[in-house]
N, C-alpha and C positions, 0 to 999 in steps of 0.2 A: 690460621692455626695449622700448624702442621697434623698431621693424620695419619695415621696407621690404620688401612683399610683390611677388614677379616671378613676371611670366608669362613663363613659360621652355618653351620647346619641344623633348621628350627623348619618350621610348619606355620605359613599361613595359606588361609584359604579366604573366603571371598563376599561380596555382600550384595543386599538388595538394599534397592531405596522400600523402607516400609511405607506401605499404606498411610495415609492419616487415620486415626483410633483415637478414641479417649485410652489412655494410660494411667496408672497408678506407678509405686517406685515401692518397693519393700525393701528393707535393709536389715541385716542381722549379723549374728555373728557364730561358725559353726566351731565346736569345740568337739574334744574325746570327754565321754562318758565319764569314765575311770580315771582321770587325770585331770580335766580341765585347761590341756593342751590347745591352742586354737588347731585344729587343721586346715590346710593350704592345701590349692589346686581342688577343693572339694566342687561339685559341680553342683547348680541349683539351677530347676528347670520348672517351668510355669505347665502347667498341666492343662496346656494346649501341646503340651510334647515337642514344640517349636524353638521356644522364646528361653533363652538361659545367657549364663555367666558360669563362672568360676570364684572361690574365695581367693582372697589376697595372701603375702605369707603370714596375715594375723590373722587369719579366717572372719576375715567380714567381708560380706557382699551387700552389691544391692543391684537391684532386678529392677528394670522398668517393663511390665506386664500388660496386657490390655484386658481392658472390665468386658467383662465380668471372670476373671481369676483366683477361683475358692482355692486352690489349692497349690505348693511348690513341693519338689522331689529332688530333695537334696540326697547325695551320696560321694562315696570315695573309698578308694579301692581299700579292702581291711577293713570295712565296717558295712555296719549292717543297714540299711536304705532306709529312710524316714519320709513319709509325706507327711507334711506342716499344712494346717489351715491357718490362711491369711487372715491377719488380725483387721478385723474393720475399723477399729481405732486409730494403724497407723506405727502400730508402736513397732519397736527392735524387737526381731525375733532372738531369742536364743537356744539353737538346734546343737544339741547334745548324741552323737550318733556311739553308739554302740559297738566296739570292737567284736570280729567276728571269727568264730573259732576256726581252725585250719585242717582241712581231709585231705584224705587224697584218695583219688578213682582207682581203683587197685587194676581193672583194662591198662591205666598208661604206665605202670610199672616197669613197664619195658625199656626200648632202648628213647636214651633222650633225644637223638639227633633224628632217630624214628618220627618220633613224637613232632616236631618242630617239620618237617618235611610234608608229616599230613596235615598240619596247619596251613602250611603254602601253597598245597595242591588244592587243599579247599577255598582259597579266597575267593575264587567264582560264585563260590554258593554262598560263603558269607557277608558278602559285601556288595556294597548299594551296585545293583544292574542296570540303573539308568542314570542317566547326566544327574548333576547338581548343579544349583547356584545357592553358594554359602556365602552370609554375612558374617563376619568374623570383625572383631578388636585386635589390633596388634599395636602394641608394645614396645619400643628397645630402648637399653638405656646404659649411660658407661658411666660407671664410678672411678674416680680415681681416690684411693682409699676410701674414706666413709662418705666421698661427695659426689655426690653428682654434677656432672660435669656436660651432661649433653640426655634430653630424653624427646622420642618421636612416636608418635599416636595417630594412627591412622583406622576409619573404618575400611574396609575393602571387600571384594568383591571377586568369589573365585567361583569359575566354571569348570565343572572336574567330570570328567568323562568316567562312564563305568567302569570299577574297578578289574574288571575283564582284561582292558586295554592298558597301554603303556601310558605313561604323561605328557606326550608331546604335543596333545591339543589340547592341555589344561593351561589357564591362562589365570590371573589377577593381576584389577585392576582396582586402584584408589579412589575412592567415594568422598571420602574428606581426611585432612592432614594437619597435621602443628609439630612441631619443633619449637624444645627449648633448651639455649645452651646457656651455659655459664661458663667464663674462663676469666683466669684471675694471668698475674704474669707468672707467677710460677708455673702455667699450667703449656708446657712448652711440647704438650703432646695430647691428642683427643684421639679417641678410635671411629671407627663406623664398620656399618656392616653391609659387604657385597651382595647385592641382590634384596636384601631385605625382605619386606613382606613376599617375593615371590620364591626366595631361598626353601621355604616350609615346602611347596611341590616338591620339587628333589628328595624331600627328606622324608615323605609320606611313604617308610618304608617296606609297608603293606601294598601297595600300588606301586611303586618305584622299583620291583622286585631286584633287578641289575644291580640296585644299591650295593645289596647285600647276600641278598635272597638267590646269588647266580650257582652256579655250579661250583666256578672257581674258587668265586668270594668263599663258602661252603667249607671246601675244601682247609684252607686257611685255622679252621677254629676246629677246638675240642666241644666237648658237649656234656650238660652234665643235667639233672635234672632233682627236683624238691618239692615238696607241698606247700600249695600259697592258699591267704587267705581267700573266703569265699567273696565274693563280687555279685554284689548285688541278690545275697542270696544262693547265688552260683557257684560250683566247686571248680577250681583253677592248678592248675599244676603252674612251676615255673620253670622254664628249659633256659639256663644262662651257656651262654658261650664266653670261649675265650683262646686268643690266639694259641695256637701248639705249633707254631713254625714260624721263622722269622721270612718277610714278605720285602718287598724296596720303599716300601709304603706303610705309615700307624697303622694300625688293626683298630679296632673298637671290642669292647668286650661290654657288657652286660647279660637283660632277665628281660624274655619274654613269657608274657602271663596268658595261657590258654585256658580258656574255658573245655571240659574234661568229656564237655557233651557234643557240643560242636567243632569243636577241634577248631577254633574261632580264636587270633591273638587280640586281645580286649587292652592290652598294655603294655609300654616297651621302657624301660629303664637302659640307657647307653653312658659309658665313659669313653675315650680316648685313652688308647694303648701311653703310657707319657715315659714308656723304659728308654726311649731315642729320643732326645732330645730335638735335632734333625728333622726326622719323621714328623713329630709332633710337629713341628715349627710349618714345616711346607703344608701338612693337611691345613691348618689353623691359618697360616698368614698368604695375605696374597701382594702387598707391598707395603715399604716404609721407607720413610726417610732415611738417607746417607746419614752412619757415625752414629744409630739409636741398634741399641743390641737387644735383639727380643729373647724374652726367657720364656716358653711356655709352661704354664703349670697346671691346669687342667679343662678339659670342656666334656660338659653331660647337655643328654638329650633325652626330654621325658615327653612319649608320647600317651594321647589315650583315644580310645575308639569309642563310639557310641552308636548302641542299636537304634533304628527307629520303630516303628509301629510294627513292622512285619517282623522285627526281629535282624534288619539287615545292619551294618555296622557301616559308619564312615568316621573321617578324621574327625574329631571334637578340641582338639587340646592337645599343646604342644609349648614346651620349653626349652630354652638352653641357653648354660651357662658358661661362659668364656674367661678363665681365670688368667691373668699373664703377668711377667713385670718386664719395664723397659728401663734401661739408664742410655744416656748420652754417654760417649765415650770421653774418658779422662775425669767423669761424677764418680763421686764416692760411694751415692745412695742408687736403687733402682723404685722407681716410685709400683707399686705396685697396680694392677686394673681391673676391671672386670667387667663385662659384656652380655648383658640379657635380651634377650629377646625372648616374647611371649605373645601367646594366640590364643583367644578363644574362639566358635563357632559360635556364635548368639541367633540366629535361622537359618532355615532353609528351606527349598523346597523343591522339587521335580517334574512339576509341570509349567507351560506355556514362558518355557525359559530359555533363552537362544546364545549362543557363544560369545565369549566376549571378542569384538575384533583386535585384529593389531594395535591397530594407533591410540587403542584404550588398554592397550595392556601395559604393566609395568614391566620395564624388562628387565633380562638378569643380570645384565652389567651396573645395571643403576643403582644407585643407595637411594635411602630414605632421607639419609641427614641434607640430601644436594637438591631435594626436592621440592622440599616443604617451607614456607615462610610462615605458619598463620602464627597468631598468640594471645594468648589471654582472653578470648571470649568465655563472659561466664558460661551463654547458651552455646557454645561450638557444638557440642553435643547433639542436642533438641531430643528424640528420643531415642538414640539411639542408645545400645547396652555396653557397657566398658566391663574394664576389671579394676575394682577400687584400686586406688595407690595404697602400697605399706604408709605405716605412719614414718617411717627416714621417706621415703619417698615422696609425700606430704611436704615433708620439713623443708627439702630441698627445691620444692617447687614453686616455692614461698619464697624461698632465697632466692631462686633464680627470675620470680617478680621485681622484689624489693630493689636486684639490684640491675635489672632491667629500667626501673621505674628512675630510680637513683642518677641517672645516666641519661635519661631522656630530657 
């Protein structure tokens, strides 16, 4: 298959082998109060303050937990935090969260870019002080219009140095892996993504400060600032930027979501600049095949932070979206694409935990799709925590059995 390889900018982080435990598995499904909308990305976490997921984009999750687990702590950003007791019968939860009204701290009324600079100066004090090792699910997968065309699932395994320091001795490394493609002949093109699971470092852009966070970078953007909803209870301003000068390189523009007390960013909504074609094209592609003309059309990056017991915040949750179309030259049509990648943190913890070395890290040149051979085990899993499939992603994963199966 030929391949269009993307440097795509996501968050993952990293795992343990867990213990052996008796386990249970809950499953539910979270919706809005007032509408009966599912919510997606909502986070559900087992009250051991450890052990979590994320909902799907239909808002169903399911949690494997260890007994004794009275209680989950589902939330998401705009609504108001619910703890659910676990049903001992077994059954589907259906967690209903409550949309939550929106203030604003009349202290950050000030200047926005103010505002966004003493978030940055405080990341020392708001974020984890000492190493981590994060378990995390990742995710990626390429549509070519409504199909799936190639999907890769990895548990892994990230060593993340206090948020004090720079990233360059944070490492992950792959605990267990599967890929599954499907290709048909019309399918005369597949993507993948550079660096993969370990791409999410780079883009921890709380920690990665250089990303974004430089002087220069800075410089670069306007500022502007709005009242967001409360978070968890918590009052948040939101500071969005957006380029105010043209640069030789895309800009990014979005909304960071600051908590109003701690001057803490809890949440990062990003688009790509897409007004230069050009621009867009070199951030987003890093090769392709001779006589394929790349269109780009858009890529977001949604991150989310999470407190732990003291209140200190690290990565939890990370997405991104890579919209494009390609044609061959002298085609009529350009088939269109699109490229996810997704992460949760499902544990962690900070003691008696040691670095990961070299020759177990995954490096940044490497993809995920050139790595991985496993397929089909029902148990591949065992107890480890995933992020349910949408139901099209279901669908297609089914096809891309059957017609595995078909062929053997």
């Amino acid at each position: 298959m030929r391949t269009i390889l993307l440097l795509i900018h996501i968050i993952l982080l990293a795992a343990l082998p867990s213990a052996a435990q008796q386990t249970t598995t809950i499953t539910g499904k979270v919706t809005a109060d007032d509408h009966g909308k599912p919510i997606a990305a909502a986070s559900v976490v087992a009250d051991d303050g450890r052990t979590a997921t994320v909902t799907n984009e239909d808002g169903i999750f399911s949690l494997k937990v260890p007994l004794p687990t009275r209680h989950i702590k589902v939330s998401c950003l705009g609504y108001a935090t619910r703890t659910v007791d676990v049903p001992a019968d077994g059954r589907k939860l259906d967690v209903r969260l409550r949309a939550t009204a929106v203030t604003l701290n009349e202290v950050l009324v000030a200047n926005a870019e103010d505002v966004l600079r003493l978030a940055i100066n405080n990341i020392p004090e708001n974020y984890a002080a000492q190493p981590l090792l994060q378990q995390c699910f990742y995710r990626e997968t390429t549509r070519k219009g409504r199909k799936y065309i190639y999907v890769a699932e990895a548990i892994t395994e990230m060593y993340k140095t206090p948020y004090s320091k720079d990233i360059r001795q944070d490492r992950v490394a792959i605990r267990k892996a599967r890929r599954l493609v499907s290709t048909q002949a019309s399918d005369t093109l597949g993507a993948k993504i550079a660096g993969g699971p370990v791409t999410p470092v780079n883009i921890d852009i709380v920690k990665n400060r250089d990303y974004l966070f430089s002087e220069e970078m800075l410089a670069n953007y306007g500022f502007s600032m709005r009242p967001a909803p409360l978070s968890d209870g918590r009052a948040q301003v939101v500071v969005s930027i957006k380029p105010r000068q043209q640069t030789d390189f895309a800009l990014l523009m979005g909304d960071f979501y600051i908590d109003t007390e701690t001057l803490a960013i809890t949440h990062i909504d990003l688009e790509l600049d897409m007004s230069n074609r050009d621009k867009a094209t070199n951030f987003m592609l890093e090769s392709k095949p001779l006589g394929v003309r790349f269109k780009p059309i858009a890529l977001e990056i949604h991150i989310n932070y999470k407190p732990d017991a003291a209140g200190k915040l690290s990565l939890n949750y990370i997405r991104s979206d890579v919209s494009f179309r390609c044609e061959w030259k002298r085609k009529l049509f350009a088939s269109p694409y699109k490229v996810t990648s997704e992460m949760v943190v499902t544990d962690e913890r900070s003691s008696n935990i040691q670095p990961i070395k070299g020759r177990s890290a995954f490096h940044r040149h490497e993809t995920l799709y050139d790595r991985v051979d496993y397929f089909s085990d029902p148990a591949f899993w065992e107890q480890y925590n995933i992020i349910e499939p949408s139901r099209s992603l279901e669908k297609g994963i089914e096809g891309f059995i059957k017609n595995i199966k078909k062929h053997q």
